[in-house]
Steps between C-alpha positions, in 0.01 A plus 500: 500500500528124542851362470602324162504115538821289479455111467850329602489104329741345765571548808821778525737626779285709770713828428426487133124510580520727736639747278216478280276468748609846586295673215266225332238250640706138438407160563720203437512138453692383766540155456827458456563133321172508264428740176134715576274307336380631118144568616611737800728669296271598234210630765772698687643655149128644421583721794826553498703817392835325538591077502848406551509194382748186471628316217190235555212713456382504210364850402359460170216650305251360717644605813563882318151559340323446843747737664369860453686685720807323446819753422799255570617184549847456665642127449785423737725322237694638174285265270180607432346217279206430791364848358297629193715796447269559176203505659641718793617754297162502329335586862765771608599254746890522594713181510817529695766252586825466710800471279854562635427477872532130406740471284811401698317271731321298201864456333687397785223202533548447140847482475459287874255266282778442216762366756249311697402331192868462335682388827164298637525628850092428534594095487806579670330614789197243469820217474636618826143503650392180403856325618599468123894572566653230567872624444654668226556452194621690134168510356282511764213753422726690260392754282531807288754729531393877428804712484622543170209375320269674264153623645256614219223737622158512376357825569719786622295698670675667838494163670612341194818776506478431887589138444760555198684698766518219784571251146819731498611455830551103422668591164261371322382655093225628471198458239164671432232472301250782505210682324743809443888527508623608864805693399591588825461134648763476224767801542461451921479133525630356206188360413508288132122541334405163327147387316325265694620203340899596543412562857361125575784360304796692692406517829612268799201704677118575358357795767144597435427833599242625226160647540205280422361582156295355227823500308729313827184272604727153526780597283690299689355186368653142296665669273678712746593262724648301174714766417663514842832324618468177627706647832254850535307551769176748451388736742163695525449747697263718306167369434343108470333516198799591298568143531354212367566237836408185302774585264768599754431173706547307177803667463640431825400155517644438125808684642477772232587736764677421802279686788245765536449782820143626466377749722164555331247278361193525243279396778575635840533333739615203313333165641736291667426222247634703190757281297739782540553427880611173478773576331846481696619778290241772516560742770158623560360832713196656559543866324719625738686729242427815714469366774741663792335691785655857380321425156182402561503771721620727238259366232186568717575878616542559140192420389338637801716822405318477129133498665584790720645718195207414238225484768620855571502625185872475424711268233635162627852403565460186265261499196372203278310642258623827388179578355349599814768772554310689168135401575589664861695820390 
């Protein structure tokens, strides 16, 4: 019996392969600093049984209807807005994730993103650099303090809870604003829920960590930024498109907020010429929220781990579309 066919979308760590490579036929796109292109991806998913795939590819209807023998796709990231879950679920295909292996590491860079941004240590370090200290001074590159402030919280997911914890640690009240009431973000953190519009008003600190939806798709947009203190600094570290970046440069440059830390973008990876990045205060990285060696790490054995149990027959670890788990009982 021929082996079942794994297509890998980027090029992963050699052990992680290897393990798969232990039961299936796999081949993998191995170059490491560019995205397979959307023609090879869609000839390789006619044949494949299994495509773990990143947060680029696009696996849409197109991409699904051509791929017959398709049973899952595993995408190494929480969010899963690159995939047609619909039209998955429709074809029996699974659609796994990797939630929680991430969720400390993607915090700590968010709540790392919040101080960089509030305390400017990005120009600090460029000032020093480029022989900008001269001597010192009261007001030389001063900024935010953090400790004792209020830090409102849109979307408290785990890494949104993740983050209200470290927002504890400086003292600092906590807000949320989510689809549902987190009761116990509330009774073990203290957590205050607020609409929306209480949240903007109150907080010294905007953090972004909501999904992309139809319903989030540039929420943060004017009116938002409007509603903000003229001192708040904004931080995204969820997805681009939940912001709209004309507005939030406006905003900056009008001084309706004081700063922004953005570690996502609508388009990735942002052109160098974008508005946004000439602006002394916006801290800006390339979607590194997960990014620590033990994660990544972490993030790609899991979904290998998925393929292995649903290629054999078995439930996965971390499900997307629930459906599946009744169309394949």
């Amino acid at each position: 019996m021929a082996k079942k066919y794994v297509f890998i979308s980027r090029k992963l760590a050699p052990e992680t392969v290897e393990k798969l490579r232990e039961q299936f036929e796999v081949k993998m796109w191995d170059y490491e600093d560019q995205p397979v292109p959307r023609e090879i991806l869609i000839e390789e998913a006619k044949r494949a049984d299994a495509l773990l795939t990143m947060l680029t590819d696009k696996i849409d209807e197109e991409l699904l209807s051509s791929a017959k023998n398709l049973r899952v796709v595993a995408n190494m990231a929480v969010g899963f807005d690159n995939v047609d879950v619909n039209a998955a679920s429709e074809r029996g295909v699974a659609v796994c994730n990797t939630p929680d292996v991430l969720t400390d590491t993607t915090a700590d860079l968010t709540f790392g993103l919040l101080i960089a941004a509030a305390r400017r240590i990005v120009e600090s370090a460029e000032a020093v650099k480029n022989g900008e200290w001269k001597s010192w001074s009261p007001f030389f590159l001063a900024g935010h303090d953090i400790h004792h402030k209020t830090i409102g919280i849109v979307g408290m997911g785990k890494i949104g809870e993740a983050v209200a914890k470290r927002a504890a640690g400086f003292d600092m009240e906590v807000l949320y604003h989510n689809r549902s009431r987190k009761t116990e973000a509330e009774n073990g953190l203290g957590a205050i829920y607020c609409e929306f519009g209480e949240l903007l008003q109150r907080s010294d600190f905007v953090v972004s960590l909501i999904p992309l939806s139809n319903e989030t798709f540039r929420i943060f947009n004017a009116d938002a930024f409007r509603r903000m203190k003229n001192s708040a600094i904004f931080v995204n570290a969820s997805r681009g498109a939940v912001v709209d970046e004309n507005a939030l440069f406006d905003a900056l440059v009008k001084k309706e907020i004081a700063g922004a830390g953005l570690d996502v973008f609508e388009k990735e990876p942002i052109d160098a010429s974008h508005p946004l990045l000439t602006l002394k205060n916006v801290v800006a990285l390339p979607h590194i929220g997960s990014a620590s060696v033990e994660t990544r790490l972490g993030m790609m054995n899991l979904c290998a781990k998925n393929i292995t149990l649903i290629l054999n027959g078995r439930e996965p670890e971390t499900l997307v579309n629930k459906l599946w788990l009744s169309q394949n009982s």
